[in-house]
C-alpha positions as a Markdown table, in Angstrom:
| # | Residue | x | y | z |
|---|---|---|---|---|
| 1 | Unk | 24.4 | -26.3 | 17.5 |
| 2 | Unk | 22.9 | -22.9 | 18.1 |
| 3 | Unk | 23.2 | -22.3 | 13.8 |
| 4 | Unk | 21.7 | -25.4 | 14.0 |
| 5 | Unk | 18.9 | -24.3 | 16.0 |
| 6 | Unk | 18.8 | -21.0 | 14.4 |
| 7 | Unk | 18.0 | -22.6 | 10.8 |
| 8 | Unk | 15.1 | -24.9 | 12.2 |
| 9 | Unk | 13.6 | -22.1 | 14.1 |
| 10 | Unk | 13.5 | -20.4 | 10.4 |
| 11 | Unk | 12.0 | -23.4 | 8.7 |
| 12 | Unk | 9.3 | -23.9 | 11.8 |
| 13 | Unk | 8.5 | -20.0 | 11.5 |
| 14 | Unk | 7.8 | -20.6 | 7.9 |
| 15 | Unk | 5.5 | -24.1 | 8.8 |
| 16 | Unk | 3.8 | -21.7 | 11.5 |
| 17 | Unk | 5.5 | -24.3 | 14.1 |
| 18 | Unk | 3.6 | -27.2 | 13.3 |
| 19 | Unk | 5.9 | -29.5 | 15.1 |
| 20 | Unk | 4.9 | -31.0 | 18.4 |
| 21 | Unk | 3.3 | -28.4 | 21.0 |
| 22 | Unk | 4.5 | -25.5 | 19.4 |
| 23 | Unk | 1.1 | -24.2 | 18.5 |
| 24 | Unk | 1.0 | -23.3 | 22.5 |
| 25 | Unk | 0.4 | -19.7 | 23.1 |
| 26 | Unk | 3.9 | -17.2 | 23.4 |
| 27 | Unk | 4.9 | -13.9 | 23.3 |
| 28 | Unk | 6.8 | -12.6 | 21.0 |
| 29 | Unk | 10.3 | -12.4 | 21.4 |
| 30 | Unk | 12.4 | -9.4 | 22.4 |
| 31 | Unk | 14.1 | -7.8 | 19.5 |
| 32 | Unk | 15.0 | -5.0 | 17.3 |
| 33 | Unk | 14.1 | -4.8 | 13.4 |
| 34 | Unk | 16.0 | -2.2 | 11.4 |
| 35 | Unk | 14.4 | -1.7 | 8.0 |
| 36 | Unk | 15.0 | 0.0 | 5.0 |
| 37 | Unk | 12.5 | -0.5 | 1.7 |
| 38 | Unk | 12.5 | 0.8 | -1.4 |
| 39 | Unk | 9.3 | 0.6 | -4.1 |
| 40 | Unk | 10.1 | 1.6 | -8.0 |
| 41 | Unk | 7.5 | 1.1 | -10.6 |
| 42 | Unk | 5.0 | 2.7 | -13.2 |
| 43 | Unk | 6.9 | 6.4 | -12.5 |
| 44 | Unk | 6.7 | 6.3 | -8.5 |
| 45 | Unk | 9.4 | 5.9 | -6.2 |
| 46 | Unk | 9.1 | 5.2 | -2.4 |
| 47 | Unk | 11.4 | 4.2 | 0.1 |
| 48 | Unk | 12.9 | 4.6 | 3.8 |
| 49 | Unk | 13.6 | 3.4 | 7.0 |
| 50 | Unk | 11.5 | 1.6 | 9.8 |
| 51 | Unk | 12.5 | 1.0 | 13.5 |
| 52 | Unk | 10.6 | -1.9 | 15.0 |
| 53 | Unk | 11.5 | -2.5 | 19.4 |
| 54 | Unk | 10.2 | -5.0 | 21.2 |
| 55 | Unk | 10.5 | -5.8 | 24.9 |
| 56 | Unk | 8.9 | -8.4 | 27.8 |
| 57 | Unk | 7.9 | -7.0 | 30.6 |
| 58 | Unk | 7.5 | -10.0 | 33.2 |
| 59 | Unk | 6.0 | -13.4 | 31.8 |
| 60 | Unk | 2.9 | -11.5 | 30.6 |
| 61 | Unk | 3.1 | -8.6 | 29.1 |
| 62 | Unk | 5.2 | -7.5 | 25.8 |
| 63 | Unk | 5.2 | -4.1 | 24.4 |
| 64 | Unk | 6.7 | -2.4 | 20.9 |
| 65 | Unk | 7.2 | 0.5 | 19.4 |
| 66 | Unk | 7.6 | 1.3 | 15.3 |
| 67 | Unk | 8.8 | 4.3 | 13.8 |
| 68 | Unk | 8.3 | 4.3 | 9.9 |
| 69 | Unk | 9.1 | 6.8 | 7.3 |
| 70 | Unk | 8.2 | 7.0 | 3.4 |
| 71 | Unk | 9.3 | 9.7 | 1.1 |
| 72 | Unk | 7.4 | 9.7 | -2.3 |
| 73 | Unk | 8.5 | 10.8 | -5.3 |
| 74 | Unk | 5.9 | 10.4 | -8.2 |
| 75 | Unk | 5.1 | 11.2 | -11.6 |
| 76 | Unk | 3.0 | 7.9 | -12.3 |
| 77 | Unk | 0.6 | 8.2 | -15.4 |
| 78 | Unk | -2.3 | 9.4 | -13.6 |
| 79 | Unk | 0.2 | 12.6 | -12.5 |
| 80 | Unk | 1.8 | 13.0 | -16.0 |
| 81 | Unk | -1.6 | 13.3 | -17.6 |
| 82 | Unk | -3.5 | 15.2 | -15.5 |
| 83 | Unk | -1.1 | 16.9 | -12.8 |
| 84 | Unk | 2.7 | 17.9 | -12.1 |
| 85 | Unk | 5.4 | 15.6 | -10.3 |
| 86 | Unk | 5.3 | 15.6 | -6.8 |
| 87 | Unk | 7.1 | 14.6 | -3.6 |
| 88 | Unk | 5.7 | 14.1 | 0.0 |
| 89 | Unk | 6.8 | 12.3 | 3.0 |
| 90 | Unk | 4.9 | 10.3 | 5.1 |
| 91 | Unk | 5.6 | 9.3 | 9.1 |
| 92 | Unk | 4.1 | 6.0 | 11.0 |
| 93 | Unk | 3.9 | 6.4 | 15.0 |
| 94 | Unk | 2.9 | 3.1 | 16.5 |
| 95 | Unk | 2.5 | 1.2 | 19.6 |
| 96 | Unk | 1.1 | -1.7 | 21.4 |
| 97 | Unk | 1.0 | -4.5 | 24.2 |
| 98 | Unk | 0.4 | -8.1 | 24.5 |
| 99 | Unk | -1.0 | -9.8 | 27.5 |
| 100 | Unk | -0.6 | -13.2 | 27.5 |
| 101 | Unk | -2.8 | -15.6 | 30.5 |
| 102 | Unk | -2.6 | -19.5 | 30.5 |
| 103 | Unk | -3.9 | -19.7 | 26.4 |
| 104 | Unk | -5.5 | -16.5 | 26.2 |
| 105 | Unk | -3.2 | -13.2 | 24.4 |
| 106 | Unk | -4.5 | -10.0 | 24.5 |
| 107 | Unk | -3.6 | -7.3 | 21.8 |
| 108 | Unk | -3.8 | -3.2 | 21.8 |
| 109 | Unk | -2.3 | -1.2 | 19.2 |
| 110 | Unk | -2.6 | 2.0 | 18.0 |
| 111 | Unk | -1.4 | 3.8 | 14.8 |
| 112 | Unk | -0.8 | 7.4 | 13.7 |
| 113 | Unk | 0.1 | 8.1 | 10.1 |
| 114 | Unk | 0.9 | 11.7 | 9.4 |
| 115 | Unk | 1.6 | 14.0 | 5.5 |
| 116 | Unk | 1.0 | 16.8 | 4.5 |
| 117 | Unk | -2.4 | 16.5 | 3.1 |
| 118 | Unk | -3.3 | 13.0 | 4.9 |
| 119 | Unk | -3.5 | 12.0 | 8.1 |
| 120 | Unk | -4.9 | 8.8 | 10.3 |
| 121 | Unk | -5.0 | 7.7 | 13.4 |
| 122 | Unk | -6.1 | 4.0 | 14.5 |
| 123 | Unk | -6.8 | 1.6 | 17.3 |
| 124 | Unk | -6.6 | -2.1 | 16.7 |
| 125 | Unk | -7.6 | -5.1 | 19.6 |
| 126 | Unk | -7.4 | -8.4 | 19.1 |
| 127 | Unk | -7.9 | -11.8 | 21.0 |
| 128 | Unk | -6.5 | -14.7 | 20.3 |
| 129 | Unk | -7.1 | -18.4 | 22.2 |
| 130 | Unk | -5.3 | -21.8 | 22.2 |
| 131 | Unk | -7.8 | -24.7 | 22.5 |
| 132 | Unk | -7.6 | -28.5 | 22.6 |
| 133 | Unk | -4.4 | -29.3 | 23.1 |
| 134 | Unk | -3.0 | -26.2 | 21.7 |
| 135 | Unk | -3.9 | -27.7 | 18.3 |
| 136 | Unk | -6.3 | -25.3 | 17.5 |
| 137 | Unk | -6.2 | -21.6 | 17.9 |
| 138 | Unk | -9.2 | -19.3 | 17.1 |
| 139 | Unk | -8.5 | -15.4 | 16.8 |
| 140 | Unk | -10.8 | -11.9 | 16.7 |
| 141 | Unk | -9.7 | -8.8 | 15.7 |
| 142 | Unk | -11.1 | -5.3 | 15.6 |
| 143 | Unk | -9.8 | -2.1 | 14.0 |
| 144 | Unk | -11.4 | 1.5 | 13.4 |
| 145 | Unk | -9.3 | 4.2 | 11.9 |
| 146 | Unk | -10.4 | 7.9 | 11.3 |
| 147 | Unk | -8.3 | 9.6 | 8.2 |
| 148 | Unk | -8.9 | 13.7 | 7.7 |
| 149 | Unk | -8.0 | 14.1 | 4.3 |
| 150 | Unk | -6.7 | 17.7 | 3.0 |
| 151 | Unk | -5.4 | 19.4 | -0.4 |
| 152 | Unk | -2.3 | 20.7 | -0.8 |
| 153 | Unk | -3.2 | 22.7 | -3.3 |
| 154 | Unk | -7.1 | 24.0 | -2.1 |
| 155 | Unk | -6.3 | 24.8 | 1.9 |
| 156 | Unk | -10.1 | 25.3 | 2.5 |
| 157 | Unk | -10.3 | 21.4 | 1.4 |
| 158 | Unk | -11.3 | 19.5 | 4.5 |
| 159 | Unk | -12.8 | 16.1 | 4.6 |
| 160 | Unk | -13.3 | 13.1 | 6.7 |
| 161 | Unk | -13.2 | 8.8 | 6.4 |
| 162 | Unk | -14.0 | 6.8 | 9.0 |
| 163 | Unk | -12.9 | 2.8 | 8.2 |
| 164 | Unk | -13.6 | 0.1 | 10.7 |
| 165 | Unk | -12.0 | -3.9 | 10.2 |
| 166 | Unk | -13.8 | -7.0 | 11.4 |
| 167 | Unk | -11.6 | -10.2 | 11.4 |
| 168 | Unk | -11.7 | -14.0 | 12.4 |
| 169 | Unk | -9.3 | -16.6 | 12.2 |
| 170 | Unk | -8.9 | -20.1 | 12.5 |
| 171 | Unk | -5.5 | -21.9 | 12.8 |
| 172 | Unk | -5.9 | -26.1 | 13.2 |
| 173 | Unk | -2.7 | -28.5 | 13.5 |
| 174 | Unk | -3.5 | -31.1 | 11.0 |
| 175 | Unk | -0.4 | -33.6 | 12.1 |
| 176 | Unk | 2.8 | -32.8 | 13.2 |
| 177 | Unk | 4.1 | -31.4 | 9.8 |
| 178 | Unk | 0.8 | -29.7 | 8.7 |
| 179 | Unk | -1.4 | -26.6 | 9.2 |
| 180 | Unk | -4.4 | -25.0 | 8.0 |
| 181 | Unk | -5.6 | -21.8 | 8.6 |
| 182 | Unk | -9.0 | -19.7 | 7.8 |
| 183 | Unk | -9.4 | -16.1 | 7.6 |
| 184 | Unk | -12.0 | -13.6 | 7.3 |
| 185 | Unk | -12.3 | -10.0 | 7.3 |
| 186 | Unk | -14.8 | -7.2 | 6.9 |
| 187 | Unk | -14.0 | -3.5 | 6.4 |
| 188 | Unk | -16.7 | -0.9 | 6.4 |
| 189 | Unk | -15.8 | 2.8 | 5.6 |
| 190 | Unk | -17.4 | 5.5 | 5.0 |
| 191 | Unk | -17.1 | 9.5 | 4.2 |
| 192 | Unk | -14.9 | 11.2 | 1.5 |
| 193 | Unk | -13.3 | 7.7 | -0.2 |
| 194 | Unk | -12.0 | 9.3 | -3.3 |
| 195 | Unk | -8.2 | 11.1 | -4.3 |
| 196 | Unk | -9.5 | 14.4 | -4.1 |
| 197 | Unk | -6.5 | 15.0 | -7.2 |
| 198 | Unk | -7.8 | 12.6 | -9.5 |
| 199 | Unk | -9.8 | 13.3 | -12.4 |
| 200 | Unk | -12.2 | 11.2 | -15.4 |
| 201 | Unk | -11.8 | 11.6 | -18.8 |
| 202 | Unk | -14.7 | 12.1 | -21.3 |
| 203 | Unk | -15.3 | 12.5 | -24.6 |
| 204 | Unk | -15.4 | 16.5 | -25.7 |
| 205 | Unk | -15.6 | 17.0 | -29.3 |
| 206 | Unk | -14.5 | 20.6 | -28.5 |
| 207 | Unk | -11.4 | 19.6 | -27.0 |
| 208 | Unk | -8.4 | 19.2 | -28.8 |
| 209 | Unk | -7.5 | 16.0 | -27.4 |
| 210 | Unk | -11.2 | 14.8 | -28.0 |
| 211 | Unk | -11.4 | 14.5 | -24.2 |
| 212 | Unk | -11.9 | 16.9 | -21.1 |
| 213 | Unk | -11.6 | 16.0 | -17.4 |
| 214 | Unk | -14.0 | 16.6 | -14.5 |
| 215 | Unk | -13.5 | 15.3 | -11.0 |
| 216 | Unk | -14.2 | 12.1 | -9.7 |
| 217 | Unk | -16.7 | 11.5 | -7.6 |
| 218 | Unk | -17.3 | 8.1 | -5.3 |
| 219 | Unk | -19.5 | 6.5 | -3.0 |
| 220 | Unk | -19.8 | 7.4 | 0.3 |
| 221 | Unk | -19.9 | 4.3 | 1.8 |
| 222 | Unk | -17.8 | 0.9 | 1.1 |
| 223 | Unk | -18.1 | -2.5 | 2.5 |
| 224 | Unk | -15.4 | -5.3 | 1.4 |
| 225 | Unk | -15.7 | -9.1 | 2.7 |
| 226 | Unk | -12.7 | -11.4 | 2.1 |
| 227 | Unk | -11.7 | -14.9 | 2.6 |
| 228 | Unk | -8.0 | -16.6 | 2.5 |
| 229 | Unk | -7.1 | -20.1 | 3.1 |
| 230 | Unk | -3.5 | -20.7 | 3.9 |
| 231 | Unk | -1.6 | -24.1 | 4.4 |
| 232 | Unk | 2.2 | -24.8 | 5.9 |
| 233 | Unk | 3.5 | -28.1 | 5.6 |
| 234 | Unk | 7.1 | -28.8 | 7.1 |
| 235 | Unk | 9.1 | -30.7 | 5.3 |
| 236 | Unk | 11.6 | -33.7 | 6.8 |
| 237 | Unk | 14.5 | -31.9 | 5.8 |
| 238 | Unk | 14.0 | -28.7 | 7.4 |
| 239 | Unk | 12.4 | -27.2 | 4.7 |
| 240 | Unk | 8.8 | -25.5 | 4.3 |
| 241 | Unk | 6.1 | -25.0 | 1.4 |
| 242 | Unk | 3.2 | -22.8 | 1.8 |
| 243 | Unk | 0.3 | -22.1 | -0.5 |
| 244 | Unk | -2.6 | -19.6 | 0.2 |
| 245 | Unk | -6.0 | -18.8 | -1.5 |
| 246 | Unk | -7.5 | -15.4 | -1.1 |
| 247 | Unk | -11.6 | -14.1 | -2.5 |
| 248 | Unk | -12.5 | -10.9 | -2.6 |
| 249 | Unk | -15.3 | -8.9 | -3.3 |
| 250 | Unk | -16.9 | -5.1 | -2.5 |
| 251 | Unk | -20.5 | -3.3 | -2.9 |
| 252 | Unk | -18.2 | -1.7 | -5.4 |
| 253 | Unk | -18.7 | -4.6 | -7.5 |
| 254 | Unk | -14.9 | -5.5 | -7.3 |
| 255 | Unk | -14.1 | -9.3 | -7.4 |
| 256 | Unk | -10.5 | -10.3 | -7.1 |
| 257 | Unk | -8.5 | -13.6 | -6.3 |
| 258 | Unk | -5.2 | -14.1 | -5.6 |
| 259 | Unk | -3.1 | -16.8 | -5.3 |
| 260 | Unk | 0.7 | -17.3 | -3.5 |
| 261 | Unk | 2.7 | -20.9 | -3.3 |
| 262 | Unk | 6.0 | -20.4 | -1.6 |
| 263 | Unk | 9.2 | -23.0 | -0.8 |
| 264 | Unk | 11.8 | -22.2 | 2.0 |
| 265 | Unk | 15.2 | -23.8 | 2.3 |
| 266 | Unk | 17.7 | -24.2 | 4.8 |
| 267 | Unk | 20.9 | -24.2 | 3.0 |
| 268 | Unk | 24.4 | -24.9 | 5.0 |
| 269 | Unk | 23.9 | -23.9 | 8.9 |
| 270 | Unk | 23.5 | -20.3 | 8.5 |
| 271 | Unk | 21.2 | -19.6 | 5.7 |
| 272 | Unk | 17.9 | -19.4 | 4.8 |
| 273 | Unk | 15.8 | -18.9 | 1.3 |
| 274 | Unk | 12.4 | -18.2 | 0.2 |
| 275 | Unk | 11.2 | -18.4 | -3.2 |
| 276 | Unk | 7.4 | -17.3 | -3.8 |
| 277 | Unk | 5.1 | -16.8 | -6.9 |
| 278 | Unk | 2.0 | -14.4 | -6.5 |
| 279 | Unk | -0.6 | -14.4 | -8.8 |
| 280 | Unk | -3.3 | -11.2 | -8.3 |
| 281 | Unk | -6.8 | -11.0 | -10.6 |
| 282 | Unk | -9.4 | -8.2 | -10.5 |
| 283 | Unk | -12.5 | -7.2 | -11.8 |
| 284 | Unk | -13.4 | -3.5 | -12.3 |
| 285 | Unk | -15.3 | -1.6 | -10.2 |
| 286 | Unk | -19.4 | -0.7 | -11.3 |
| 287 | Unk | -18.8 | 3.2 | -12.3 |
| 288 | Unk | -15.1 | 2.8 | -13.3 |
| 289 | Unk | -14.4 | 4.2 | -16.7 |
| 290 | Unk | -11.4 | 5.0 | -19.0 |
| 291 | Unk | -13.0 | 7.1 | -21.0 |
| 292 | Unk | -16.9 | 8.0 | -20.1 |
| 293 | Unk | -19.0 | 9.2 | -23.6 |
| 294 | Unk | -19.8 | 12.6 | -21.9 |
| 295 | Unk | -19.7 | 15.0 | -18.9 |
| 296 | Unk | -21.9 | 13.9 | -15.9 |
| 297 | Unk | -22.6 | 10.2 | -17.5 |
| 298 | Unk | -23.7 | 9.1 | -14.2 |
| 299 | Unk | -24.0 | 9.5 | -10.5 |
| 300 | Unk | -20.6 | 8.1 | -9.1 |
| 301 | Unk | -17.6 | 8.6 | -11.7 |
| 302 | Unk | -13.6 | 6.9 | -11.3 |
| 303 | Unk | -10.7 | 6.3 | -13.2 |
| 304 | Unk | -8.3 | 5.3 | -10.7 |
| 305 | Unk | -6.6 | 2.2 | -12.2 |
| 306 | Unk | -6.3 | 0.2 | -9.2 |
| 307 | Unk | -10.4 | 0.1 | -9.8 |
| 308 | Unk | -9.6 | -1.1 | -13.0 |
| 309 | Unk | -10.0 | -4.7 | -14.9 |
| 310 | Unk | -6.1 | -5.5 | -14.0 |
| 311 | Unk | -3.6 | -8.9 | -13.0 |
| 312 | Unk | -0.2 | -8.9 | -11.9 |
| 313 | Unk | 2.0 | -11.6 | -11.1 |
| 314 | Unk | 5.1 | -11.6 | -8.6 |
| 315 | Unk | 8.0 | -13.3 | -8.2 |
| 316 | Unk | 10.2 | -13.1 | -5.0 |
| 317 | Unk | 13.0 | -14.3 | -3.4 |
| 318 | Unk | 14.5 | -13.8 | 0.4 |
| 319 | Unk | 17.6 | -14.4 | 1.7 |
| 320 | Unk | 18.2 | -14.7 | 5.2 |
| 321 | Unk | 21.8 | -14.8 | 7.4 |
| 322 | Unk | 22.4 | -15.7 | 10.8 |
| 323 | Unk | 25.7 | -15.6 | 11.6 |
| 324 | Unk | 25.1 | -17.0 | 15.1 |
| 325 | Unk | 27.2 | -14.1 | 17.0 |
| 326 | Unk | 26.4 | -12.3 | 20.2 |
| 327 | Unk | 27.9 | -10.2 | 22.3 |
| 328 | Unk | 27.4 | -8.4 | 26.1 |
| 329 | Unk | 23.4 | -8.2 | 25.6 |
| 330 | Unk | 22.3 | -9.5 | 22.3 |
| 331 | Unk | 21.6 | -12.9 | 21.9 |
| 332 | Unk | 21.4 | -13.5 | 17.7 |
| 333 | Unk | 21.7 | -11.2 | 15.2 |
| 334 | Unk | 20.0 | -11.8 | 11.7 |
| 335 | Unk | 20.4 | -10.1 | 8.3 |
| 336 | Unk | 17.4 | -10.6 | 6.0 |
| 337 | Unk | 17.3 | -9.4 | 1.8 |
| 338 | Unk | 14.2 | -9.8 | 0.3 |
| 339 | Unk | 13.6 | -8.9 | -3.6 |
| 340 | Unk | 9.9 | -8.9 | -5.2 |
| 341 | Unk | 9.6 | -8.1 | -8.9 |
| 342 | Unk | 6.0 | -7.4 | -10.3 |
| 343 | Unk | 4.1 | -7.0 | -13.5 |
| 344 | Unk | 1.1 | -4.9 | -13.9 |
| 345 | Unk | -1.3 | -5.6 | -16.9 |
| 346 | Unk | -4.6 | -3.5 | -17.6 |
| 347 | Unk | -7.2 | -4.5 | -19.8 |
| 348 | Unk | -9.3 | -1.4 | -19.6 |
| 349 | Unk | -6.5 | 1.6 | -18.5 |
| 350 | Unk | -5.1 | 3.0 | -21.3 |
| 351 | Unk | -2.1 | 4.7 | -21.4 |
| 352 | Unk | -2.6 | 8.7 | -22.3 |
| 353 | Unk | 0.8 | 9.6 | -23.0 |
| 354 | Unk | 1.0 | 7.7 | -26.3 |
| 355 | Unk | -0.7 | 9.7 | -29.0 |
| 356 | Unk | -4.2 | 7.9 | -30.7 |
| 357 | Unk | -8.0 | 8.6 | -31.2 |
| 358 | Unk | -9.6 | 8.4 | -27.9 |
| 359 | Unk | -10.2 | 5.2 | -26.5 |
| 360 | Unk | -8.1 | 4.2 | -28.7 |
| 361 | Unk | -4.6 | 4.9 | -27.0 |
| 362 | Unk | -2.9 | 1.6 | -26.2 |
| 363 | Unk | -3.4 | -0.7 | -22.6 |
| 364 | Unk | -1.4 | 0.1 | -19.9 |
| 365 | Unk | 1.8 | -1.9 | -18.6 |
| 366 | Unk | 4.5 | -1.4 | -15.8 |
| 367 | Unk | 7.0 | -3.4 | -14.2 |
| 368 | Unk | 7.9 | -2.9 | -10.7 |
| 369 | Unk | 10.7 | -3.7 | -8.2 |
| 370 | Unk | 10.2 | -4.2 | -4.0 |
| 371 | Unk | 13.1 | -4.1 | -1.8 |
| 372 | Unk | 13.6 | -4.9 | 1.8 |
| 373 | Unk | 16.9 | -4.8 | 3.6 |
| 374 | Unk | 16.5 | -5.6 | 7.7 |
| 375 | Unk | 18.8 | -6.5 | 10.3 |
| 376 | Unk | 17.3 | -7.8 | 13.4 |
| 377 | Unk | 18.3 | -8.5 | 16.8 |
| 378 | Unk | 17.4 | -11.0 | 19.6 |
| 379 | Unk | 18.1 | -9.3 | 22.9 |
C-alpha cells in the first residue's frame, strides 16, 4: 500500500493535486535532494553537485538550505572565434523560510552566487493565499538581485547590475481532475547588462578576414513582461498530462513563445515516467547583428547569439524509483533520472569557424544534452 501511495502522490504532484481538497495550503515536506547535473552542447560543458535540506520547525514554519556548485569548461563558438578556452567555477549559497497561517504562506529567500569574475546576491518574498474553498490560490512574488560584474583578464574592470522581478499568479481547480494556472512576471534591470568578453564583428576591407571586432555595447536599462498559461489534468488511471503556453517580449524588441505538453505514467507500483516536448521561438533583438557593415554603425551594438533570430526544440524523458524502504529516521527514499536532449537552430548566427566571404559563412547549429541524477529523502 505505501508504493501504492507513493505512485499516486507522484501522479497528483504532476496534476498539481487537483483531487479533492488538496489545493489546501501545506508546507513543504521535510527532505533531502542530492543532485548531480551535467550540461554538454555547442563546445561548453557544465556540471556538479547540489545539496538541497529541508526541515519543519513546529506546524508553521519550514526552513532549507541549498548548496550548488558548477564547474565550466567552455570553448563555445563565441570563445573559439574571438577568445581562448576557459574554465571557471561557480558556488550557489541559499536559504529561506516558510510561514504558513490558516491559508496564508509566507516566503523569504535569499541567494548568493559567487566566481571569479561574477558575483550576486538576492532576496526573494513571496505571498501566497488559499481562497474559496481552497479552489483557488492567488500568489505575489518579489525579487531584487545586485550582480558586481569583474574581468579576469582587466582587474581595474568593475561594474554594477541591479535586476528586480515582479510576479503574480493564479492557480483555479476547474473539477476534481483539472487545473489552470496564470502567471505573470516583470523584470526590470539596469547598469552594465552586457558580457564584458564579447565582441561584434564588422566589415573591414583591411582585414584579412574582411572583418574586425570592437566591443559590444548594450543598453543600460531592460524591462521584460511575460505571460504562461499552464494546465494539469489527472487522468483516471493515475496518470497526468500537462500543457503550458508561455509570451514573451522586452524593450529590447525580443518576442519569444514557447510551448511544453508533457504525459506522466505510473508504471508497476514503484515507478514513475515523464515524457515532455518543448518547443522555444525567438525573435532577435533591435541592435543585434552578425556582421554590422562598419565600425560604430550605431549606438548600442550585440552579437551574443542568445539575442539572435533562433528555435530549439526539446525532448525529455524522467524516470523516477521509489523503492518504498526506510529505515531508523527516513521515511521514503526516491531515485529520480531525468534526460533532456535539445536542438539549437539560428537563422541569423553564423558560424565563423567555417571558411567563406563574410556574411556568407554558413548558419549556426548544435545539439545539446541535460542530465539530472537526484536521490531524495523524506525524513
Amino acid at each position: 500500500m505505501a508504493a501504492t501511495r507513493s505512485g499516486q502522490r507522484y501522479g497528483l504532484l504532476a496534476a498539481l493535486l487537483l483531487a479533492g481538497g488538496a489545493g489546501a495550503a501545506v508546507l513543504p515536506e521535510d527532505r533531502a535532494d542530492l543532485l548531480y547535473h551535467s550540461y554538454d552542447g555547442g563546445g561548453v560543458e557544465v556540471s556538479g553537485p547540489s545539496l538541497l535540506v529541508r526541515k519543519s520547525l513546529g506546524d508553521s514554519v519550514s526552513v532549507y538550505g541549498n548548496h550548488y556548485v558548477d564547474t565550466v569548461s567552455s570553448a563555445s563558438i563565441d570563445v573559439l572565434t574571438t577568445a581562448s578556452p576557459y574554465a571557471d567555477e561557480r558556488t550557489e549559497q541559499g536559504a529561506g523560510v516558510d510561514y504558513l497561517r490558516d491559508g496564508t504562506t509566507l516566503s523569504l529567500a535569499y541567494t548568493n552566487s559567487d566566481e571569479s569574475d561574477y558575483k550576486a546576491d538576492t532576496v526573494s518574498f513571496d505571498i501566497s493565499q488559499d481562497m474559496f474553498g481552497d479552489l483557488t490560490t492567488v500568489t505575489l512574488g518579489y525579487s531584487q538581485g545586485n550582480d558586481k560584474i569583474g574581468k579576469s583578464n582587466d582587474p581595474a574592470f568593475a561594474a554594477t547590475a541591479t535586476r528586480q522581478h515582479y510576479r503574480v499568479g493564479l492557480s483555479q481547480v476547474i473539477s476534481k481532475n483539472m487545473l489552470l494556472a496564470l502567471n505573470l512576471e516583470t523584470i526590470t534591470d539596469q547598469g552594465f547588462l552586457n558580457n564584458p568578453y564579447r565582441s561584434v564583428r564588422y566589415l573591414d576591407p583591411l582585414s584579412a578576414l574582411g572583418y574586425s571586432y570592437e566591443p559590444e555595447i548594450y543598453p543600460a536599462t531592460h524591462t521584460s513582461d511575460a505571460v504562461a498559461l499552464r494546465a494539469r489534468y489527472y487522468l483516471p488511471y493515475r496518470a497526468a498530462v500537462y500543457g503550458e503556453y508561455r509570451r514573451y517580449g522586452d524593450t529590447w524588441g525580443i518576442d519569444a513563445n514557447t510551448w511544453e505538453i508533457g504525459y506522466l505514467h505510473p508504471w508497476r507500483e514503484n515507478w514513475l515516467l515523464e515524457f515532455r516536448l518543448r518547443q522555444y521561438s525567438q525573435e532577435a533583438a533591435d541592435f543585434y547583428s552578425d556582421l554590422f557593415p562598419r565600425q560604430q554603425a550605431q549606438n548600442f551594438l550585440a552579437r551574443d547569439k542568445e539575442l539572435s533570430t533562433f528555435s530549439s526544440r526539446s525532448l525529455g524523458v524522467t524516470v523516477s524509483y521509489d523503492p518504498g524502504l526506510h529505515w531508523n529516521f527516513i521515511e521514503r527514499t526516491a531515485f529520480t533520472l531525468s534526460l533532456d536532449h535539445i536542438q539549437f537552430n539560428y537563422e541569423d548566427f553564423r558560424d565563423l569557424t567555417k571558411a567563406a566571404a563574410p556574411g556568407s559563412e554558413p548558419l549556426y547549429e548544435f545539439t545539446a544534452n541535460v542530465l539530472q541524477l537526484y536521490v531524495s529523502l523524506w525524513y
